[in-house]
Backbone as ProteinMPNN parsed JSONL, in Angstrom:
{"seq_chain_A": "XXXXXXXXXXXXXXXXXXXXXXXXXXXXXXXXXXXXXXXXXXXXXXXXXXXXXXXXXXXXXXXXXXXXXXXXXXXXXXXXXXXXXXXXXXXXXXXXXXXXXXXXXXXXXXXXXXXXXXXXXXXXXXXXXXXXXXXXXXXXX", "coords_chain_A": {"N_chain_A": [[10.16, 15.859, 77.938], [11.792, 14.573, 75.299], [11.076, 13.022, 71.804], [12.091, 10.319, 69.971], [11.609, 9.976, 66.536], [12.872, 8.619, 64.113], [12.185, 6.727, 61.885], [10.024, 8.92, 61.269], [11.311, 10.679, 60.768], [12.832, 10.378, 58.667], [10.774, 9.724, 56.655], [9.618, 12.118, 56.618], [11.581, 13.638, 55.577], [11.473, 12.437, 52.93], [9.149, 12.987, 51.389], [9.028, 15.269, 51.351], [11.401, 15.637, 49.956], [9.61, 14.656, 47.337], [8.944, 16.608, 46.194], [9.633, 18.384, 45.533], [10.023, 20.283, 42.897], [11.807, 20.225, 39.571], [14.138, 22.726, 38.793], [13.98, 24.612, 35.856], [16.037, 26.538, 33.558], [15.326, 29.069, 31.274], [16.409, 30.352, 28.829], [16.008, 32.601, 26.526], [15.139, 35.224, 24.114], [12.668, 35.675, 23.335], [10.049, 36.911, 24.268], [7.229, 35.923, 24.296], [7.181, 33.563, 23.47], [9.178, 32.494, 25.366], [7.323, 32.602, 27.287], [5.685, 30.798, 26.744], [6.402, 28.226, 27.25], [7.278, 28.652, 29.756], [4.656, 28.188, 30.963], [4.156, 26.08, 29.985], [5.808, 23.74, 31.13], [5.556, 24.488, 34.033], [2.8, 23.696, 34.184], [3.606, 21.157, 33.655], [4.261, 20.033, 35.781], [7.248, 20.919, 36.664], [9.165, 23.801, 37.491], [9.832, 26.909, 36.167], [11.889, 29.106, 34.913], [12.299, 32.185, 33.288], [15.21, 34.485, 31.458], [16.716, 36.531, 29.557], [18.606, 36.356, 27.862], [22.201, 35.229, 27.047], [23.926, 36.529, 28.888], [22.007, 37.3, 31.188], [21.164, 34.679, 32.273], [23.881, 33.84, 33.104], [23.894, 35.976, 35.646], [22.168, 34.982, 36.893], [22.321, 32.276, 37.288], [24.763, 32.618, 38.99], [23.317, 33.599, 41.281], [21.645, 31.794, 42.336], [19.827, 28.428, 43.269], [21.764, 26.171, 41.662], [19.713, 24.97, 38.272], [17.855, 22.375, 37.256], [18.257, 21.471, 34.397], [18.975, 23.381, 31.388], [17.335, 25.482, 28.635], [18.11, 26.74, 26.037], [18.165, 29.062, 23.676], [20.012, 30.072, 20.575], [20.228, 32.418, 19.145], [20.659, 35.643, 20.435], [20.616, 38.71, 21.431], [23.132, 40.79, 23.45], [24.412, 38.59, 24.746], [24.881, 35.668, 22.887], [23.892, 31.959, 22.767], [25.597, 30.249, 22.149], [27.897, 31.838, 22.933], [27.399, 31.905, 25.262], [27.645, 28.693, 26.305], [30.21, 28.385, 25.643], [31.396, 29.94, 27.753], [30.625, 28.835, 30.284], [31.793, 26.525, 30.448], [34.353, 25.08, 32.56], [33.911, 26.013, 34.469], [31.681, 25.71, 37.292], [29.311, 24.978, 36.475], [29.287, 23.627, 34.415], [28.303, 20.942, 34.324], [25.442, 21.458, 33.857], [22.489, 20.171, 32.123], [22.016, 21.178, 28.898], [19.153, 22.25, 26.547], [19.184, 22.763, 23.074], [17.075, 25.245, 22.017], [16.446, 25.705, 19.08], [15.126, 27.795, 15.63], [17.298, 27.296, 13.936], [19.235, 26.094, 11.506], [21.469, 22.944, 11.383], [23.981, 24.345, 10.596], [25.703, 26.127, 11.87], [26.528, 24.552, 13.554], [25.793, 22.961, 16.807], [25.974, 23.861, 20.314], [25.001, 21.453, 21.852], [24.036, 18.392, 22.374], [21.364, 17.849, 22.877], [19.061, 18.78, 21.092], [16.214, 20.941, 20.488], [13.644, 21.756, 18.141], [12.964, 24.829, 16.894], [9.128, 25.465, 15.065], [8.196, 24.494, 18.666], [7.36, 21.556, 19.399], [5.01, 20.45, 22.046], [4.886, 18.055, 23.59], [7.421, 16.463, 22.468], [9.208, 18.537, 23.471], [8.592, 18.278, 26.355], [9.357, 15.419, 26.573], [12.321, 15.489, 26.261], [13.363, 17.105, 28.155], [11.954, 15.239, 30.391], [13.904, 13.271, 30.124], [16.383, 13.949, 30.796], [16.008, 15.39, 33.502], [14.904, 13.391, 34.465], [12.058, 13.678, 35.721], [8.854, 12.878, 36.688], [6.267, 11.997, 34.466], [4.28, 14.56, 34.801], [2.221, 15.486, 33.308], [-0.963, 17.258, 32.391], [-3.685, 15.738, 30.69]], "CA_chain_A": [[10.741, 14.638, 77.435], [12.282, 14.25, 74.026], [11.046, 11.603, 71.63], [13.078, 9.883, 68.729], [11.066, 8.826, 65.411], [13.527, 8.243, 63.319], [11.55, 6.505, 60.693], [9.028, 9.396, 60.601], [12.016, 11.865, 59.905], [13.025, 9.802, 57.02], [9.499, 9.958, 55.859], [9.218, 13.391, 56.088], [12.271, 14.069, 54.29], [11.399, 12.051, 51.505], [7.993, 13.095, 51.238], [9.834, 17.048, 51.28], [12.698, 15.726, 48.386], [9.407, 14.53, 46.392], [7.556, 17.224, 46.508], [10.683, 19.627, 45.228], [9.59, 20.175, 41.193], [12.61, 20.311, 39.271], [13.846, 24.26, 38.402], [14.569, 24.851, 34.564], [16.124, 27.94, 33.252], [14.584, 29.376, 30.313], [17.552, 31.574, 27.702], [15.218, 33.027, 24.741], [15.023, 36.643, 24.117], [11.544, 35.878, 22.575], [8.957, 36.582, 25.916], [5.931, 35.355, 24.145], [8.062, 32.248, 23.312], [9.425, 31.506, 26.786], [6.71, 32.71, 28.92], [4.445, 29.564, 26.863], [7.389, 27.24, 27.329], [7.521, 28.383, 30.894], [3.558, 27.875, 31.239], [4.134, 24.429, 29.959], [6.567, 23.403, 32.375], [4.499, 24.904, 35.227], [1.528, 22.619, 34.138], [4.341, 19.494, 33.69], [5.291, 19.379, 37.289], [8.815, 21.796, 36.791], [9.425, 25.136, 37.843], [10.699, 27.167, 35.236], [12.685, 30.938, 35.44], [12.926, 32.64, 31.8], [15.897, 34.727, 31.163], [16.542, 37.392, 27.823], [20.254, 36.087, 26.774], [23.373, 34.552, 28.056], [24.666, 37.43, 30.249], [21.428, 37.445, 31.848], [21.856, 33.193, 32.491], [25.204, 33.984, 33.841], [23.606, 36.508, 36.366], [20.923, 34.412, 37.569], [23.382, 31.29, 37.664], [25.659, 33.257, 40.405], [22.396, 34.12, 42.708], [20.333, 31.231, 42.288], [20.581, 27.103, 43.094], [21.641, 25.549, 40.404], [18.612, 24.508, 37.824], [18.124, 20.575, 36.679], [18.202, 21.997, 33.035], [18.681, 24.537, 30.828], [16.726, 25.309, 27.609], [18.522, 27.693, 25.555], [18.192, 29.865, 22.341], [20.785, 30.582, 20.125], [20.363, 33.661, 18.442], [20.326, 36.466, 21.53], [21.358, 40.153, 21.744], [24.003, 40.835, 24.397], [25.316, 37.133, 24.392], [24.31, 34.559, 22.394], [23.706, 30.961, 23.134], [27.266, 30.094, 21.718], [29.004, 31.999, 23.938], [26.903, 31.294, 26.971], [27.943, 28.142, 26.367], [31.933, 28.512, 26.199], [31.363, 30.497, 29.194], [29.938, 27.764, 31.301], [32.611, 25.776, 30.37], [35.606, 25.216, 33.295], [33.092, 26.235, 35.724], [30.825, 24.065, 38.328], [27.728, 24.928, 36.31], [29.353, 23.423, 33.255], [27.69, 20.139, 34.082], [24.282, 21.074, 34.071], [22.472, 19.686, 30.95], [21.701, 22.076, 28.338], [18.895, 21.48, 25.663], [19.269, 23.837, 22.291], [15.687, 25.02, 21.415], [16.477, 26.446, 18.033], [14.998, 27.789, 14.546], [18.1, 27.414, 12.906], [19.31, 24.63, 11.162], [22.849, 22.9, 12.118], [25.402, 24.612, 9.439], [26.656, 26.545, 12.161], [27.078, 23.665, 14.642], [24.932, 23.662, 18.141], [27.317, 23.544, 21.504], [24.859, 20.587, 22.533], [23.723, 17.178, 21.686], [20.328, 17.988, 22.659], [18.401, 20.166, 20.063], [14.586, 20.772, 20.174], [13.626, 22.58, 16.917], [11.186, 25.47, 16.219], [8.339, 25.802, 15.698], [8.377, 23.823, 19.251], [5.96, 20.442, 19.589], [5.521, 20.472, 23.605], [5.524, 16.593, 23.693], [8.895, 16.036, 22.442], [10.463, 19.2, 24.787], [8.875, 17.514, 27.586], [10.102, 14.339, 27.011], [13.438, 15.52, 26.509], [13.322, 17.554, 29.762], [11.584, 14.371, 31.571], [14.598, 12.515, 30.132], [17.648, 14.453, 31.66], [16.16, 15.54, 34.917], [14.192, 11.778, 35.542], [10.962, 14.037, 36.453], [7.909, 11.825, 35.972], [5.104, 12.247, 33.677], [3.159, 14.893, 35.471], [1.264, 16.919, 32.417], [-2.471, 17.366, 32.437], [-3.524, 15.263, 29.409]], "C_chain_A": [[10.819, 14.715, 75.908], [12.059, 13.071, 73.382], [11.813, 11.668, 70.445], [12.225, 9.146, 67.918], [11.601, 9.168, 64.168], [12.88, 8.093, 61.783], [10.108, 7.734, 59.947], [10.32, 10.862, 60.255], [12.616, 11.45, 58.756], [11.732, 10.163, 56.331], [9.437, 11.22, 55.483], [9.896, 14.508, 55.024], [12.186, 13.526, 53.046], [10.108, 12.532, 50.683], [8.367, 14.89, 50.653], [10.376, 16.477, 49.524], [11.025, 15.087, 47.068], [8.48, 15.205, 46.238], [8.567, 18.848, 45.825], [10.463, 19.44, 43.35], [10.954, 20.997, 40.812], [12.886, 21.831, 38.237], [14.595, 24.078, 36.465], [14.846, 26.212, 34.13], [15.998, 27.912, 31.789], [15.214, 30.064, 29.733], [16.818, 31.919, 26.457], [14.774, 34.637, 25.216], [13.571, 36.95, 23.269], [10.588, 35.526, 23.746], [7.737, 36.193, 25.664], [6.746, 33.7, 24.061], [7.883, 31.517, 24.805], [8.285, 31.674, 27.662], [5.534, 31.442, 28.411], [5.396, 28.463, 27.101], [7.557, 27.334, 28.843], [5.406, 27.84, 31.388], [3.449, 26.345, 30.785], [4.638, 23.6, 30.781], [6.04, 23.255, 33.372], [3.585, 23.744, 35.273], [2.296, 21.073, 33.977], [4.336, 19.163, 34.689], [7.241, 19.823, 37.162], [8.528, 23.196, 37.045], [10.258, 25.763, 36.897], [10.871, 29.323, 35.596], [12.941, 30.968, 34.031], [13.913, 34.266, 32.209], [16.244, 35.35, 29.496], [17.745, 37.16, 27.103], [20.705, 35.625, 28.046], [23.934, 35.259, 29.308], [23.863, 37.467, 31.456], [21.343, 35.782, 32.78], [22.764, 33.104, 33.377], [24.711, 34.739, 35.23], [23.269, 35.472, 37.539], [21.778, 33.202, 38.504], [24.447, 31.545, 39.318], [24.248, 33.713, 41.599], [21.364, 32.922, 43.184], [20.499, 29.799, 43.086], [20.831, 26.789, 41.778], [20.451, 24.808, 39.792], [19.022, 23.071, 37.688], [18.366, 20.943, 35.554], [18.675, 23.351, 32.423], [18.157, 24.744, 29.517], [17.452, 26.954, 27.139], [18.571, 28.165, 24.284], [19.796, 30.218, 22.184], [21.198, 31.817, 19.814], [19.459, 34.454, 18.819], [20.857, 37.607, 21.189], [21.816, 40.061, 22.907], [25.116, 39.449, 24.4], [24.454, 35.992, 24.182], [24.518, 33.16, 22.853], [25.018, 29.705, 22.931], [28.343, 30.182, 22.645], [28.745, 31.928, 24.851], [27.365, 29.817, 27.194], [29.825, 27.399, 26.675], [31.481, 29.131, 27.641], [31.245, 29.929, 30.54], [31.301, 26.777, 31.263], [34.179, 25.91, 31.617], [34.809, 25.613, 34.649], [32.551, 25.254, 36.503], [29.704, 24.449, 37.475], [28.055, 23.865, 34.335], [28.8, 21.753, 32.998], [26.189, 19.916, 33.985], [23.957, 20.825, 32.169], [21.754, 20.992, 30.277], [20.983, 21.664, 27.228], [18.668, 23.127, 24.78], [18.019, 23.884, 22.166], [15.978, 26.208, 20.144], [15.674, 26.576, 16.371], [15.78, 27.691, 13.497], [18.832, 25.838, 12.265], [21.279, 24.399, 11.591], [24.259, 23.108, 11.569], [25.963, 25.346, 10.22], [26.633, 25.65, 13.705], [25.504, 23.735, 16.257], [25.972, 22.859, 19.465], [26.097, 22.713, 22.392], [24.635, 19.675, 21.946], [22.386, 17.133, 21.731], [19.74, 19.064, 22.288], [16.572, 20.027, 20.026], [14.776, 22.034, 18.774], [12.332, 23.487, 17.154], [10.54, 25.658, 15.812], [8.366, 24.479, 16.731], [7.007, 22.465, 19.691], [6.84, 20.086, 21.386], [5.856, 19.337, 23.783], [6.599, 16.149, 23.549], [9.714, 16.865, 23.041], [10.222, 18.488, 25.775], [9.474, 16.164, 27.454], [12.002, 14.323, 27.239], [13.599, 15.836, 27.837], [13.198, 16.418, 30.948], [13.263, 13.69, 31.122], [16.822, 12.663, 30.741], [17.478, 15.01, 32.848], [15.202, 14.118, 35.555], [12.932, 12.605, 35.984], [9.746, 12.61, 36.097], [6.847, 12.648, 34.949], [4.094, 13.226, 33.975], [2.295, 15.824, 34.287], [-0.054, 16.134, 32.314], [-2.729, 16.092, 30.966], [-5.156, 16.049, 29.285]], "O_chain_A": [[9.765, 14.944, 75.314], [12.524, 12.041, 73.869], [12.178, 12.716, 69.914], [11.942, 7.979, 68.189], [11.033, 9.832, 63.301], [12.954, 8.879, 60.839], [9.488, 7.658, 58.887], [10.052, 11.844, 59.563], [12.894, 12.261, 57.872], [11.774, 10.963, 55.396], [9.249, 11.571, 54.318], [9.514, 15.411, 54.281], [12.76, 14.053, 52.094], [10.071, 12.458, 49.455], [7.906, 15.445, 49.655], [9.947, 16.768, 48.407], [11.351, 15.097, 45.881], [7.321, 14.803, 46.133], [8.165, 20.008, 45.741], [10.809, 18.425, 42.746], [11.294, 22.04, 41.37], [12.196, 22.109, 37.257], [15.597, 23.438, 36.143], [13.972, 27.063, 34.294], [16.43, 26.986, 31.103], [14.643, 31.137, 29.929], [17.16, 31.414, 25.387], [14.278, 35.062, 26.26], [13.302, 38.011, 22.705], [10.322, 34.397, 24.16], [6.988, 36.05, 26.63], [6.563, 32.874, 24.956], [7.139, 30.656, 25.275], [8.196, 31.009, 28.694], [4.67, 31.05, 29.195], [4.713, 27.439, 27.131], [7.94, 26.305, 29.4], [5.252, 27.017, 32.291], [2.646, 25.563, 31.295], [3.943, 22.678, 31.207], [5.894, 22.13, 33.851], [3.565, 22.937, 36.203], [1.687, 20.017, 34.146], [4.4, 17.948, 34.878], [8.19, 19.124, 37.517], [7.433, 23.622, 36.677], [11.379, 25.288, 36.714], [10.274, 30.236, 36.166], [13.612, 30.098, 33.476], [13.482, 35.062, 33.043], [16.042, 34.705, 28.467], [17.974, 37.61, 25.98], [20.291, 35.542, 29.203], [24.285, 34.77, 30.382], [24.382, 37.598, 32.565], [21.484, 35.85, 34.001], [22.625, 32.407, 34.382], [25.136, 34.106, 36.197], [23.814, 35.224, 38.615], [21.914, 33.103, 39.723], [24.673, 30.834, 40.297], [24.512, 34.133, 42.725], [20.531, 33.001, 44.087], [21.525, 29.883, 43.761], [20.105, 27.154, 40.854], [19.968, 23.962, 40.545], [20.142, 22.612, 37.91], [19.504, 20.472, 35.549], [18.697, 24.357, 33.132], [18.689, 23.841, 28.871], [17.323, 28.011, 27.757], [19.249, 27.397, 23.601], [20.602, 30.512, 23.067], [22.296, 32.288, 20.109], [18.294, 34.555, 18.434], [21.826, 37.443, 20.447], [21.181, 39.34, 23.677], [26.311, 39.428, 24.109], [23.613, 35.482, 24.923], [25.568, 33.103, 23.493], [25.187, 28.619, 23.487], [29.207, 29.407, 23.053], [29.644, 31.855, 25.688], [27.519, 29.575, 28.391], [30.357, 26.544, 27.383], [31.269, 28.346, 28.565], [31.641, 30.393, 31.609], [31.692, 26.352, 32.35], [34.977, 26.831, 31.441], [35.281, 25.43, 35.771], [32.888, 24.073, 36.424], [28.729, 24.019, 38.091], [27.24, 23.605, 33.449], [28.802, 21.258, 31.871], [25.632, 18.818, 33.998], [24.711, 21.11, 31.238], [21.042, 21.744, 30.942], [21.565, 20.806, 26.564], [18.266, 24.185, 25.263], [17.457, 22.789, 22.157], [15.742, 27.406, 20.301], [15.58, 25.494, 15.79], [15.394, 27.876, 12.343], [18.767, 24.719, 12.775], [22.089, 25.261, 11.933], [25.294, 22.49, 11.817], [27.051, 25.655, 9.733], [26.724, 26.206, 14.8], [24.565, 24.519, 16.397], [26.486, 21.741, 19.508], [26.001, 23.072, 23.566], [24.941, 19.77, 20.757], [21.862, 16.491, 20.821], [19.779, 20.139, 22.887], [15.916, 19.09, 19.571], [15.674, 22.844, 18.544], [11.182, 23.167, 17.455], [10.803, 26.853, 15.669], [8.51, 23.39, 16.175], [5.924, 22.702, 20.226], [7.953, 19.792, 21.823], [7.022, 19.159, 24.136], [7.0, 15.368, 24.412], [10.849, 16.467, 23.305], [11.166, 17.933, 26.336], [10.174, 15.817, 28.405], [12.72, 13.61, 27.94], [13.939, 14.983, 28.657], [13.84, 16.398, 31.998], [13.94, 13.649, 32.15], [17.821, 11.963, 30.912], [18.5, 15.252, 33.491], [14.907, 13.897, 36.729], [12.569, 12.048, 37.02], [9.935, 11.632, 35.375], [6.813, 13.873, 34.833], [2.975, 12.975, 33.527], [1.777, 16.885, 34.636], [-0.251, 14.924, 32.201], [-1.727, 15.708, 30.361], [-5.771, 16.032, 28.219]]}, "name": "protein", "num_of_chains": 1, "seq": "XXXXXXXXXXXXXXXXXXXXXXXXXXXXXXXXXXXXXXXXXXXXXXXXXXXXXXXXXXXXXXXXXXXXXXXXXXXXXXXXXXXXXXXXXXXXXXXXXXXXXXXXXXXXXXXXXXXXXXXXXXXXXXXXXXXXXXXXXXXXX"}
């Protein structure tokens, strides 16, 4: 006999969708850099994937789901954070949100509206991060 509980397969899918930590991709060709930017994340409540430049971004992008984010460096070898950005453009990934995390200052423009600066204070990346994927508050204090 087959039973029907409805209300506990709602439950269980919601209990599943909040239990899914939101993926961020990581573009900095500096691996002491990203791998503490991805250890911060980790300990926020996000899942984070670092990446050594744009071409490598682009790779990942074609094999992966799409991330909630992306945190990206400017100034990469192979393709810079510039042209990873045209690149994205006309595509389906060209709506995901992109936040600049750069040392440079803005005389040569930045292809987003959100800029974290370096040296990076974690409090204000995560809040940006909490504030374009809606995660909640989860870091250790």
């Amino acid at each position: 006999m087959l039973y029907n509980f409805p209300d506990l397969s709602i439950a269980l899918q919601q209990n599943l969708a909040s239990n899914v930590r939101p993926v961020i991709l990581v573009v900095d060709d500096d691996c002491e850099l990203s791998g503490s930017v991805r250890d911060l994340l980790t300990s926020s409540g996000f899942d984070a994937t670092c990446v050594g430049n744009g071409d490598e971004a682009m790779a990942y992008l074609q094999r992966h789901p799409r991330p909630a984010a992306i945190l990206l460096d400017l100034f990469m070898p192979v393709m810079n954070g510039w042209t990873f950005t045209r690149r994205l453009r006309g595509t389906r990934f060209e709506s995901i949100p992109i936040i600049v995390v750069t040392g440079s200052g803005p005389h040569w423009g930045y292809p987003s509206e959100r800029v974290v600066r370096k040296p990076i204070d974690a409090d204000n990346l995560l809040d940006v991060v909490r504030q374009i994927t809606s995660a909640p508050n989860t870091r250790p204090d």
